[in-house]
Predicted model as a PDB file, atoms N, CA, C, CB and O in Angstrom, pLDDT in the B-factor column:
MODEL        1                                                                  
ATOM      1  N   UNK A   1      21.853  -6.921  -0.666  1.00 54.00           N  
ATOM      2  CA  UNK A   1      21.209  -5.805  -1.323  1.00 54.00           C  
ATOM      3  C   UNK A   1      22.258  -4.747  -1.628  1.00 54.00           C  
ATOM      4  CB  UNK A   1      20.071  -5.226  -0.452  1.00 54.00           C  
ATOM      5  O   UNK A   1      23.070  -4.402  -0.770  1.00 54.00           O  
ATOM      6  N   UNK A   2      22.238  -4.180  -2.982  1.00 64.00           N  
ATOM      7  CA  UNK A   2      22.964  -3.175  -3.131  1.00 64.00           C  
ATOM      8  C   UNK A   2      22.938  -2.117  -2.727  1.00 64.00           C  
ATOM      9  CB  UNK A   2      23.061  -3.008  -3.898  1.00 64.00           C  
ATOM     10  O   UNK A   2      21.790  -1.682  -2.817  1.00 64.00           O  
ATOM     11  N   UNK A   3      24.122  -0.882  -1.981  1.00 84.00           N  
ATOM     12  CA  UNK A   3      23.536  -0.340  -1.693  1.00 84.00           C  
ATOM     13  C   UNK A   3      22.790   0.869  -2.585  1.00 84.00           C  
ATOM     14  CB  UNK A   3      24.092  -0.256  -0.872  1.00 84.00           C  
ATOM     15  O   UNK A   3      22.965   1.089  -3.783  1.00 84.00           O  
ATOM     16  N   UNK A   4      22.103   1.433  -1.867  1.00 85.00           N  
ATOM     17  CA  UNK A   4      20.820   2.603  -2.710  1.00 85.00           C  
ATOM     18  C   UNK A   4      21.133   3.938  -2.092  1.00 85.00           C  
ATOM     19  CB  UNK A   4      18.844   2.238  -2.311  1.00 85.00           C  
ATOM     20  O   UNK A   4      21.401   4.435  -0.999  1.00 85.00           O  
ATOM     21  N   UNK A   5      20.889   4.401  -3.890  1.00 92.00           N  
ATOM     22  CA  UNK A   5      21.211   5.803  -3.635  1.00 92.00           C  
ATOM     23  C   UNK A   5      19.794   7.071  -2.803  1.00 92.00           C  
ATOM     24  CB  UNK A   5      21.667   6.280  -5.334  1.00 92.00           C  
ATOM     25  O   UNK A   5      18.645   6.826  -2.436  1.00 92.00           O  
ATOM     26  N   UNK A   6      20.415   8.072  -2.791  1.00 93.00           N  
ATOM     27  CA  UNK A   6      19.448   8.563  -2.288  1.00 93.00           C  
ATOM     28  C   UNK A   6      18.292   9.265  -2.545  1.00 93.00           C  
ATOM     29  CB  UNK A   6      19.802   8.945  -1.798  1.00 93.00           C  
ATOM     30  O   UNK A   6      17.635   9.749  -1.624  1.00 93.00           O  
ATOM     31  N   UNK A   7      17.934   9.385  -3.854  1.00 95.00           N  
ATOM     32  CA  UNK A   7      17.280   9.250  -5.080  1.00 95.00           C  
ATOM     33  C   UNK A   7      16.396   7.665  -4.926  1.00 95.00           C  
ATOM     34  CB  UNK A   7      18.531   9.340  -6.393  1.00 95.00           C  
ATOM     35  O   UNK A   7      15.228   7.364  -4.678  1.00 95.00           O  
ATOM     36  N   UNK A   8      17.263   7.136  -5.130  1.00 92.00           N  
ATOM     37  CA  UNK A   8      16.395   5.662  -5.188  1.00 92.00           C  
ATOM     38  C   UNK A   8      15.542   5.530  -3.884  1.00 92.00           C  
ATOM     39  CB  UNK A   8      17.487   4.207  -5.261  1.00 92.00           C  
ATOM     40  O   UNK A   8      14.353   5.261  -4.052  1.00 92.00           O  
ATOM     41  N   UNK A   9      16.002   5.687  -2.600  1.00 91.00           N  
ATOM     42  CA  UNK A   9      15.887   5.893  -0.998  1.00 91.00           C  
ATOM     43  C   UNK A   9      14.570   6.671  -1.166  1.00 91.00           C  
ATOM     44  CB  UNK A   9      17.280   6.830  -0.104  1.00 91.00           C  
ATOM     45  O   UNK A   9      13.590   5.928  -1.226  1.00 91.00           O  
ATOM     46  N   UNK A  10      14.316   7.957  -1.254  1.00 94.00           N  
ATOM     47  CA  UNK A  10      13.317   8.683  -1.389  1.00 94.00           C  
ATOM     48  C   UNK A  10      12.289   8.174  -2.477  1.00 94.00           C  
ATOM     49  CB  UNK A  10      13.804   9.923  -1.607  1.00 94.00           C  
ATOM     50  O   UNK A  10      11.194   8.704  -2.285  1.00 94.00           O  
ATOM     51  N   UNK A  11      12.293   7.274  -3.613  1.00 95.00           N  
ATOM     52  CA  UNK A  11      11.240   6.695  -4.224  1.00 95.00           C  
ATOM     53  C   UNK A  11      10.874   5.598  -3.789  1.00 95.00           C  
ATOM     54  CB  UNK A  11      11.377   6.563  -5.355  1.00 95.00           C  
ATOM     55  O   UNK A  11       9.970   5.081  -4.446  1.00 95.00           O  
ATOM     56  N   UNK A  12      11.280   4.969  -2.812  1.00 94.00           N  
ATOM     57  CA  UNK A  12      11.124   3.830  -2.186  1.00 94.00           C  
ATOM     58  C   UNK A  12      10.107   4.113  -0.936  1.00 94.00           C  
ATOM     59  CB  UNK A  12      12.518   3.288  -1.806  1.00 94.00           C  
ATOM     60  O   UNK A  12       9.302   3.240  -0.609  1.00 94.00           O  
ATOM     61  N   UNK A  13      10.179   5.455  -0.201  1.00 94.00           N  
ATOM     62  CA  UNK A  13       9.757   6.165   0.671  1.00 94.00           C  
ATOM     63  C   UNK A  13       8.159   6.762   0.257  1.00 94.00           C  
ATOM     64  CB  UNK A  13      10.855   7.160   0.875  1.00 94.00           C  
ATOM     65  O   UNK A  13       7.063   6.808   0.817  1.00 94.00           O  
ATOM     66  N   UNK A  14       8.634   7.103  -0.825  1.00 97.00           N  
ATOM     67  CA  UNK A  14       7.118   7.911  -1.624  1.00 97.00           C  
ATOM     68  C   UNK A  14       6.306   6.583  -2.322  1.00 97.00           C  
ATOM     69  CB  UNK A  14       7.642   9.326  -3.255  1.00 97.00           C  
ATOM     70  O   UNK A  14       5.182   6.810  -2.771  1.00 97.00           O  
ATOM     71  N   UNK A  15       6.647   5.727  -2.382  1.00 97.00           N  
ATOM     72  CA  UNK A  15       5.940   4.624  -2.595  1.00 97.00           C  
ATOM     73  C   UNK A  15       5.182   3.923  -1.309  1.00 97.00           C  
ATOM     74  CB  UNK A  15       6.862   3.753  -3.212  1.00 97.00           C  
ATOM     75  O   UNK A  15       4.024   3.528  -1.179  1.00 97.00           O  
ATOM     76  N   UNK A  16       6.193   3.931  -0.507  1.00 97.00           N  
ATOM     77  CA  UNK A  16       5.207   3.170   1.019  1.00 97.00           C  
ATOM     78  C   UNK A  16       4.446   4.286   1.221  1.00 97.00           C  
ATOM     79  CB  UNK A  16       6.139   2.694   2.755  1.00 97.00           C  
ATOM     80  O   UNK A  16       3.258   3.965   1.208  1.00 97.00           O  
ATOM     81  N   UNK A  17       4.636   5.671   1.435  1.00 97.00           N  
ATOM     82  CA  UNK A  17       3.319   6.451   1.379  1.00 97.00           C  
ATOM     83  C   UNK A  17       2.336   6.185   0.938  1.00 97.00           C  
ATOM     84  CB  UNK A  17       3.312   7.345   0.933  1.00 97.00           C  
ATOM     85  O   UNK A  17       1.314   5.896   1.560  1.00 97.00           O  
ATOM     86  N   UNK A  18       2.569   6.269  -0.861  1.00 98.00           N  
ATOM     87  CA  UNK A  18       1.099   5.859  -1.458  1.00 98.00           C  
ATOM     88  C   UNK A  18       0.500   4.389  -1.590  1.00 98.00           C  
ATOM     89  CB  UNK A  18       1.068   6.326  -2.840  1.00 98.00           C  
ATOM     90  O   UNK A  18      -0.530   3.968  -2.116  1.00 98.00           O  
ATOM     91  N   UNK A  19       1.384   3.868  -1.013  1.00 98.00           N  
ATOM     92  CA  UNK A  19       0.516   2.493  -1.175  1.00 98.00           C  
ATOM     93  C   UNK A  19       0.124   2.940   0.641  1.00 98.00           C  
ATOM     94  CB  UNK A  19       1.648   0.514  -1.708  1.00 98.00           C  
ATOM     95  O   UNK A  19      -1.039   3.341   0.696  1.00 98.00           O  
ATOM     96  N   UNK A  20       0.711   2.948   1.829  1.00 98.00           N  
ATOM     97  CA  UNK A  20      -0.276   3.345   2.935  1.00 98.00           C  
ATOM     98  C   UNK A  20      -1.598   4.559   2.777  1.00 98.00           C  
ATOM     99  CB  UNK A  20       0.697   3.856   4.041  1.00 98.00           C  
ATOM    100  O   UNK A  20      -2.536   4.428   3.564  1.00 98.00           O  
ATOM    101  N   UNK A  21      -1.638   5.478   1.972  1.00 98.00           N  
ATOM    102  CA  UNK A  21      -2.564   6.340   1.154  1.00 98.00           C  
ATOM    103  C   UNK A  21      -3.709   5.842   0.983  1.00 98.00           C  
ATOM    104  CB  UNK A  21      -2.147   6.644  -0.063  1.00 98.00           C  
ATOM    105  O   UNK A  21      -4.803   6.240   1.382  1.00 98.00           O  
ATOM    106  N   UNK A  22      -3.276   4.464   0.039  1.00 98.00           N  
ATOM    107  CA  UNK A  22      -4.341   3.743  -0.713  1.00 98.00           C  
ATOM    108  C   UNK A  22      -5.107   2.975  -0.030  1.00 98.00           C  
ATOM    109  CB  UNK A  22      -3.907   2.988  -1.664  1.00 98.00           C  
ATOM    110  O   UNK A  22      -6.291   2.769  -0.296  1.00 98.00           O  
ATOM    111  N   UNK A  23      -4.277   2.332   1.219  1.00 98.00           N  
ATOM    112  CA  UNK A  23      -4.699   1.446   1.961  1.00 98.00           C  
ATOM    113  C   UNK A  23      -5.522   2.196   2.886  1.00 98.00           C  
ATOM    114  CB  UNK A  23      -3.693   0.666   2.492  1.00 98.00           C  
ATOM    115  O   UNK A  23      -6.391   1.586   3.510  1.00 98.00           O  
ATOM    116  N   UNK A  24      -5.372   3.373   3.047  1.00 98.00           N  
ATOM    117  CA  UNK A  24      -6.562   3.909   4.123  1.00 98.00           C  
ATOM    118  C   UNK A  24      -7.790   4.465   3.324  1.00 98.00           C  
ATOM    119  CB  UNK A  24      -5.977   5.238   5.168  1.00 98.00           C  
ATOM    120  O   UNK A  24      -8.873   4.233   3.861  1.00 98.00           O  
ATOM    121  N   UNK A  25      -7.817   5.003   2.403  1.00 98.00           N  
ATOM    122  CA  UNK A  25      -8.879   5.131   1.285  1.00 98.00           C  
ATOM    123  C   UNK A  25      -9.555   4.201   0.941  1.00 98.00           C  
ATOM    124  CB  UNK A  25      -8.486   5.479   0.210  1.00 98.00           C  
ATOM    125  O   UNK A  25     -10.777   4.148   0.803  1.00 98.00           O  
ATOM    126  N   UNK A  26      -8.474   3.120   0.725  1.00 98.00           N  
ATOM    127  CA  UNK A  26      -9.574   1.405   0.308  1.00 98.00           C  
ATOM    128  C   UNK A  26     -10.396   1.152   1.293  1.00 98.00           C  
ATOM    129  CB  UNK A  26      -8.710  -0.263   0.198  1.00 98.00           C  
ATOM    130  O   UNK A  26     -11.621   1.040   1.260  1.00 98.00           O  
ATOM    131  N   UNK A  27      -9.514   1.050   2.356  1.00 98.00           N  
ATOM    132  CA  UNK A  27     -10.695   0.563   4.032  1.00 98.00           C  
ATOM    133  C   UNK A  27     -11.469   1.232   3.797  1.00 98.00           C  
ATOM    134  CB  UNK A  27     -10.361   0.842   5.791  1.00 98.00           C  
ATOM    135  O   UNK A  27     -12.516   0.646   3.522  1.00 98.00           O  
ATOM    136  N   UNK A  28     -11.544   2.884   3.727  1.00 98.00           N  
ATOM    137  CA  UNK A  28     -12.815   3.929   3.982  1.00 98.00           C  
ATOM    138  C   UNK A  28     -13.922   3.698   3.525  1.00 98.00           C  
ATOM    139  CB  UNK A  28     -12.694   5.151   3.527  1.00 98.00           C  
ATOM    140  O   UNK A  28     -15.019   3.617   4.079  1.00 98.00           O  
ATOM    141  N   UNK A  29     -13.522   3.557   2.172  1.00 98.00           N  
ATOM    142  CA  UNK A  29     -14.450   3.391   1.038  1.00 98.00           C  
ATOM    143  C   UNK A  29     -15.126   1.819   0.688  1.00 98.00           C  
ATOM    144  CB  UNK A  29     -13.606   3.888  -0.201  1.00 98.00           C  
ATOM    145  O   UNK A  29     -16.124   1.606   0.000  1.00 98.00           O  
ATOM    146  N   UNK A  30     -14.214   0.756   1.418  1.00 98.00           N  
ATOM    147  CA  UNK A  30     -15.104  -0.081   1.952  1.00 98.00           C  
ATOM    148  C   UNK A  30     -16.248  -0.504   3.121  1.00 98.00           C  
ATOM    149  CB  UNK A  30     -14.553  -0.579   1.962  1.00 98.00           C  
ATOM    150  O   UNK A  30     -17.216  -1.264   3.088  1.00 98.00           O  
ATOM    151  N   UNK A  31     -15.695   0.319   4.122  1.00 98.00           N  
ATOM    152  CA  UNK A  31     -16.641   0.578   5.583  1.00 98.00           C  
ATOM    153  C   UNK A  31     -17.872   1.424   4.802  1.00 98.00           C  
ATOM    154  CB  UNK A  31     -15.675   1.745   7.115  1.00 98.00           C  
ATOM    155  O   UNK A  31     -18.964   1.287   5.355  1.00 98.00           O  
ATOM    156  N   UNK A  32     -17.863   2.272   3.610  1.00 98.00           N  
ATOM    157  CA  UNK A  32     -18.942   3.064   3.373  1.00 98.00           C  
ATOM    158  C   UNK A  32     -19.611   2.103   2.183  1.00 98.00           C  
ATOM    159  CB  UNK A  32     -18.511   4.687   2.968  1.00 98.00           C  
ATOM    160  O   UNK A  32     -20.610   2.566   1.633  1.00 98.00           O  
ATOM    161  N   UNK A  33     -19.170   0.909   1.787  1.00 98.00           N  
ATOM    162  CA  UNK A  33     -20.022   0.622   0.657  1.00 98.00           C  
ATOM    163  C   UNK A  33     -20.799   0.070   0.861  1.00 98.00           C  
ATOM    164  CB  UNK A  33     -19.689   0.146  -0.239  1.00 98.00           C  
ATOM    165  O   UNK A  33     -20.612  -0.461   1.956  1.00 98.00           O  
ATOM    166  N   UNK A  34     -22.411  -0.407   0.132  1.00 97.00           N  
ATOM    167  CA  UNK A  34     -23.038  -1.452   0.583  1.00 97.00           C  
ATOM    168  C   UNK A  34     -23.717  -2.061  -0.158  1.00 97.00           C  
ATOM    169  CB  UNK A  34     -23.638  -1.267   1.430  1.00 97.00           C  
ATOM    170  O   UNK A  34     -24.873  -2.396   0.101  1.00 97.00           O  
ATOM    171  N   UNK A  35     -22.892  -2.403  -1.598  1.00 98.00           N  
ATOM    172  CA  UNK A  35     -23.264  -3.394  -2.362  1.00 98.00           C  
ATOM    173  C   UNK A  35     -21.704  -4.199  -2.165  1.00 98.00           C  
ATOM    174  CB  UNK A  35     -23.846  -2.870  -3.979  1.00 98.00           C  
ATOM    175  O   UNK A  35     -20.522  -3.942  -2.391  1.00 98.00           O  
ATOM    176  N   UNK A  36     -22.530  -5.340  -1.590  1.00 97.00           N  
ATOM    177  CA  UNK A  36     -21.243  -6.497  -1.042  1.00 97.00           C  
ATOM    178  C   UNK A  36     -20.305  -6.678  -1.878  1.00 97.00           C  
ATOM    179  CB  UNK A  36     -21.641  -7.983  -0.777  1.00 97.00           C  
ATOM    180  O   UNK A  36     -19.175  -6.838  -1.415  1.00 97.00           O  
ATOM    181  N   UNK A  37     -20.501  -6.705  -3.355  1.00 98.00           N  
ATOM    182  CA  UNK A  37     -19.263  -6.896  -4.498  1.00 98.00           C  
ATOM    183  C   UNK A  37     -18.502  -5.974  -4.322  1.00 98.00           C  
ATOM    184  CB  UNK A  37     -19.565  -6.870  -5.992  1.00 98.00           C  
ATOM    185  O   UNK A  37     -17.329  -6.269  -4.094  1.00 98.00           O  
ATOM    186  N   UNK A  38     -18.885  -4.566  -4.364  1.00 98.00           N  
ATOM    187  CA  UNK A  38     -18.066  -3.534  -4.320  1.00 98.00           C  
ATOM    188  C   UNK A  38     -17.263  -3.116  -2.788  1.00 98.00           C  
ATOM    189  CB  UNK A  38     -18.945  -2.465  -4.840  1.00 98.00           C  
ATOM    190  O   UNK A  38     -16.223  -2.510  -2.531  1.00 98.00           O  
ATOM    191  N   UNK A  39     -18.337  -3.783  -1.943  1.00 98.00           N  
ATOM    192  CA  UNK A  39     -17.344  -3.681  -0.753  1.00 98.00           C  
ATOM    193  C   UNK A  39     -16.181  -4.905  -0.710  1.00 98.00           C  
ATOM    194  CB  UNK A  39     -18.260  -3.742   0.676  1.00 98.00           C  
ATOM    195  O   UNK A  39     -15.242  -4.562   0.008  1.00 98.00           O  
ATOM    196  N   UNK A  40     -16.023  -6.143  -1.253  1.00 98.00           N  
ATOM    197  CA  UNK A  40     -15.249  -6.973  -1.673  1.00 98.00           C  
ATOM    198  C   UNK A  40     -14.152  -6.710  -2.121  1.00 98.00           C  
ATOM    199  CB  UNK A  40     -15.682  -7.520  -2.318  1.00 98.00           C  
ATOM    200  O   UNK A  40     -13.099  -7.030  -1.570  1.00 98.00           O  
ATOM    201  N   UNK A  41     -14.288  -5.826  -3.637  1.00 98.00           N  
ATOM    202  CA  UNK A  41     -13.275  -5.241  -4.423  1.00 98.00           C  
ATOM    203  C   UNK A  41     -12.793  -4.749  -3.313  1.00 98.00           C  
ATOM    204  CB  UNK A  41     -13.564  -4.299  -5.597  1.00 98.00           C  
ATOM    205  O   UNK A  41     -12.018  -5.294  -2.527  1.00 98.00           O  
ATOM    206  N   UNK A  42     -13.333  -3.556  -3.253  1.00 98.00           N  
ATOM    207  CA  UNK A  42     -12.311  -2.430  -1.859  1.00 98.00           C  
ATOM    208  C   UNK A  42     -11.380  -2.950  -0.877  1.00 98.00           C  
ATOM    209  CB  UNK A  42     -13.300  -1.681  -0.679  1.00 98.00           C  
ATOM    210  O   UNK A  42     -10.222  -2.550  -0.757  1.00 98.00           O  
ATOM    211  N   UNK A  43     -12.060  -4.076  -0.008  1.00 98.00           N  
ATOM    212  CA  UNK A  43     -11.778  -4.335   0.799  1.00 98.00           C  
ATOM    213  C   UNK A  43     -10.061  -5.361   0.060  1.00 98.00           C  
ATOM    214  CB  UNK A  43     -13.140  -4.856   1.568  1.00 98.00           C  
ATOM    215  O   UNK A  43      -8.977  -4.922   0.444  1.00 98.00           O  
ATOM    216  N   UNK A  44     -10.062  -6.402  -0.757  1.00 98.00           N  
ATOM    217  CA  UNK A  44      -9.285  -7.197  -1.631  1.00 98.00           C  
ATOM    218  C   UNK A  44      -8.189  -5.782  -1.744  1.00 98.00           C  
ATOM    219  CB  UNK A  44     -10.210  -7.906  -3.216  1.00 98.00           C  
ATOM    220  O   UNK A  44      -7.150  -5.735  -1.086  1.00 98.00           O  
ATOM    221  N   UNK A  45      -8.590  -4.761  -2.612  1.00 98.00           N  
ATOM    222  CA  UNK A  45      -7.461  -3.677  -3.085  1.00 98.00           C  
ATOM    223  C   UNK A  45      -7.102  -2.923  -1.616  1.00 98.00           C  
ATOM    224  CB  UNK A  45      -8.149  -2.404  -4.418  1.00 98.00           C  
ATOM    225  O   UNK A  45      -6.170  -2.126  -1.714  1.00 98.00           O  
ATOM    226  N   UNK A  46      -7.478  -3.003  -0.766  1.00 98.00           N  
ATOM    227  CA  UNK A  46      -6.844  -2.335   0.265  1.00 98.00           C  
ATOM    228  C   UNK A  46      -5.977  -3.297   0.556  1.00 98.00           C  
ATOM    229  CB  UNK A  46      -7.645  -1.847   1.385  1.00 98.00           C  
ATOM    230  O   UNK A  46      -4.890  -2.762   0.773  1.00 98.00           O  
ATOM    231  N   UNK A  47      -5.895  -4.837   0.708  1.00 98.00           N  
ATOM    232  CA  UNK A  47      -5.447  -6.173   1.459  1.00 98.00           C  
ATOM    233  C   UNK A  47      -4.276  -5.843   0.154  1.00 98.00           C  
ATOM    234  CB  UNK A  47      -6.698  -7.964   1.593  1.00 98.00           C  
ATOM    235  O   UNK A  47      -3.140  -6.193   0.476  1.00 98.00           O  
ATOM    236  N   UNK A  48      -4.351  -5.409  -0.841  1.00 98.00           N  
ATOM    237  CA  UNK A  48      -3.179  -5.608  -1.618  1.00 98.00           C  
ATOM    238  C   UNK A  48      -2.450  -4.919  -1.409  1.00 98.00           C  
ATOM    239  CB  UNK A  48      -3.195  -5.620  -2.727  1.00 98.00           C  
ATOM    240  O   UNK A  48      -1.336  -5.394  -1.189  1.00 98.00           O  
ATOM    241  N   UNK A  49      -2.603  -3.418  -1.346  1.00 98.00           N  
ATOM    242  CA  UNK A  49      -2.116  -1.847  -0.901  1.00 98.00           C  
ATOM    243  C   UNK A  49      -0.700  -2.414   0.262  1.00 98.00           C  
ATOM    244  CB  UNK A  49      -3.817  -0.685   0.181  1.00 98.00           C  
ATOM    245  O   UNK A  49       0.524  -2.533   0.326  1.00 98.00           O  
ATOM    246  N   UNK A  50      -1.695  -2.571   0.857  1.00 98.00           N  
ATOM    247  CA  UNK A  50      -1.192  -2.827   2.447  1.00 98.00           C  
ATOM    248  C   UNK A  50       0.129  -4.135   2.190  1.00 98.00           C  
ATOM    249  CB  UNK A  50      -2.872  -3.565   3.676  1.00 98.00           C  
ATOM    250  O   UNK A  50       1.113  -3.966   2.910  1.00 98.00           O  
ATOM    251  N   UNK A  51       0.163  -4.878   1.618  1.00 98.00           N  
ATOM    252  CA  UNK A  51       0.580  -5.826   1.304  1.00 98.00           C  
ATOM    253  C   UNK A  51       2.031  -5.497   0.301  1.00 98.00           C  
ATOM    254  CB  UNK A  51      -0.582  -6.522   0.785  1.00 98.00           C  
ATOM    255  O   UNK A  51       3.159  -5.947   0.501  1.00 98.00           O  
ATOM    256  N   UNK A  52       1.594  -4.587  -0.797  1.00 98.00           N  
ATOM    257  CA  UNK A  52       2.306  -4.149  -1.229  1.00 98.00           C  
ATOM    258  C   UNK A  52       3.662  -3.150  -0.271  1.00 98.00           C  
ATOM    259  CB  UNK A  52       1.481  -3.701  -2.060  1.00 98.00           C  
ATOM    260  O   UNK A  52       4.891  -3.178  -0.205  1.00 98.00           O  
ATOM    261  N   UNK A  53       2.778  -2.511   0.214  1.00 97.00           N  
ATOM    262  CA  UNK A  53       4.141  -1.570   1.151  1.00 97.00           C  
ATOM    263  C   UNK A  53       4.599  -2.079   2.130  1.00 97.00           C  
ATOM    264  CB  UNK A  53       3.853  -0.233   1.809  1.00 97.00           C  
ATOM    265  O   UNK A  53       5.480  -1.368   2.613  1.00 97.00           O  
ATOM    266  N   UNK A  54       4.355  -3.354   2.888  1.00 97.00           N  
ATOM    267  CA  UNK A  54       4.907  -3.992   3.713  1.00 97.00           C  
ATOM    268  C   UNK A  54       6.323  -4.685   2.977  1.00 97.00           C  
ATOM    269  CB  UNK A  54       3.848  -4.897   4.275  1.00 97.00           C  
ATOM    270  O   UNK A  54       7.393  -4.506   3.558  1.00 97.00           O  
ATOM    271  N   UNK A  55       6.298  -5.551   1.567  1.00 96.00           N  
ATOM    272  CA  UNK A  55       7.198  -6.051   0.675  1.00 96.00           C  
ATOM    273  C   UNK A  55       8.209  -5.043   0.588  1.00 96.00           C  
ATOM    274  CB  UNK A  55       6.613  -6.400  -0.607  1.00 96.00           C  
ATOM    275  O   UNK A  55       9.362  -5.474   0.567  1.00 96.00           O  
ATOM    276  N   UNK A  56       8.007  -3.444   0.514  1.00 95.00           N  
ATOM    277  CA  UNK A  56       8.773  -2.680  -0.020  1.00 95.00           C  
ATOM    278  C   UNK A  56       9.528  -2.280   1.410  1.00 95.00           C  
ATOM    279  CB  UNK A  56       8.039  -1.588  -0.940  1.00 95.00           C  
ATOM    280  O   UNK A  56      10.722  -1.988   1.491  1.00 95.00           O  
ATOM    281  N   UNK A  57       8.401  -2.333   2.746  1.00 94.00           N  
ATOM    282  CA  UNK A  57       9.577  -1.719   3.939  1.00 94.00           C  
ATOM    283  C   UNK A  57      10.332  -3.102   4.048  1.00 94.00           C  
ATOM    284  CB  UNK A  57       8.836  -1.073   5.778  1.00 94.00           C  
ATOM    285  O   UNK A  57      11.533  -2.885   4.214  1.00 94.00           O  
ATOM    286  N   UNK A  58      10.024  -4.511   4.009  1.00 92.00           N  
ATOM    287  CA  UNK A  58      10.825  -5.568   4.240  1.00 92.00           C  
ATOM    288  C   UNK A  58      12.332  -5.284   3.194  1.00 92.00           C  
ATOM    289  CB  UNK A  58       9.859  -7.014   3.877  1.00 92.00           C  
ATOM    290  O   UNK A  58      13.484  -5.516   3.561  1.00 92.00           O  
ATOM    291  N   UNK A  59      12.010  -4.857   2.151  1.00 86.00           N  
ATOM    292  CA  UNK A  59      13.173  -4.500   1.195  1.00 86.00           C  
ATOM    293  C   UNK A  59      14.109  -3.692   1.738  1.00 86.00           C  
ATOM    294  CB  UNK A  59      12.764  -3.844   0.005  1.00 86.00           C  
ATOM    295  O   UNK A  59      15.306  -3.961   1.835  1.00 86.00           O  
ATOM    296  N   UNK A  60      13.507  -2.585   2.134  1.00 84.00           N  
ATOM    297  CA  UNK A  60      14.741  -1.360   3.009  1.00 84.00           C  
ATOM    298  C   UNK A  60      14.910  -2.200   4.272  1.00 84.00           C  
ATOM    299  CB  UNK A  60      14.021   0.612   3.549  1.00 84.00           C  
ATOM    300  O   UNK A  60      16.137  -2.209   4.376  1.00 84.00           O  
ATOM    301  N   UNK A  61      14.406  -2.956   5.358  1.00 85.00           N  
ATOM    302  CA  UNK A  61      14.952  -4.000   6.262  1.00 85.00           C  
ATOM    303  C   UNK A  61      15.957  -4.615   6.184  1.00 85.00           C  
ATOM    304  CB  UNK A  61      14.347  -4.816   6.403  1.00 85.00           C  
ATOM    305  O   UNK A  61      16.765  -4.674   7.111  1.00 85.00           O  
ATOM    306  N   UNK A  62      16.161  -5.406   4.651  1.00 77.00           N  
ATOM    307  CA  UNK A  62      17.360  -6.208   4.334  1.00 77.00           C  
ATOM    308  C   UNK A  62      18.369  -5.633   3.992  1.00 77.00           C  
ATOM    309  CB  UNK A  62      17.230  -7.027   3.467  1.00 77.00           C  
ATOM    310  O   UNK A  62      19.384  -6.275   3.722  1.00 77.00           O  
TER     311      UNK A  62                                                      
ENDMDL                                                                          
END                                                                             
């Protein structure tokens, strides 16, 4: 991995935020839904959220 500036460092940072952001909003708003499709969606876009910012801390790992 090349290394990254610190500019790049801090958007990498503000990204695992909002994807952890999203991922606690998705859960919420799935624990509160109760038409099963829509609790589906939620629940799927939180599993992605979460998924997503894990890829990005494995990136700053390597």
């Amino acid at each position: 991995m090349a290394d990254l500036t610190l500019v790049e460092l801090q958007h990498l940072r503000h990204l695992i935020g909002a994807h952890e952001t999203a991922y606690q909003k998705l859960n919420t708003y799935s624990s509160q839904a109760v038409d099963p499709q829509i609790k589906q969606i939620f629940t799927k876009s939180a599993q992605d959220a979460l998924n997503t910012k894990q890829k990005l801390m494995n990136f700053l790992n390597n």
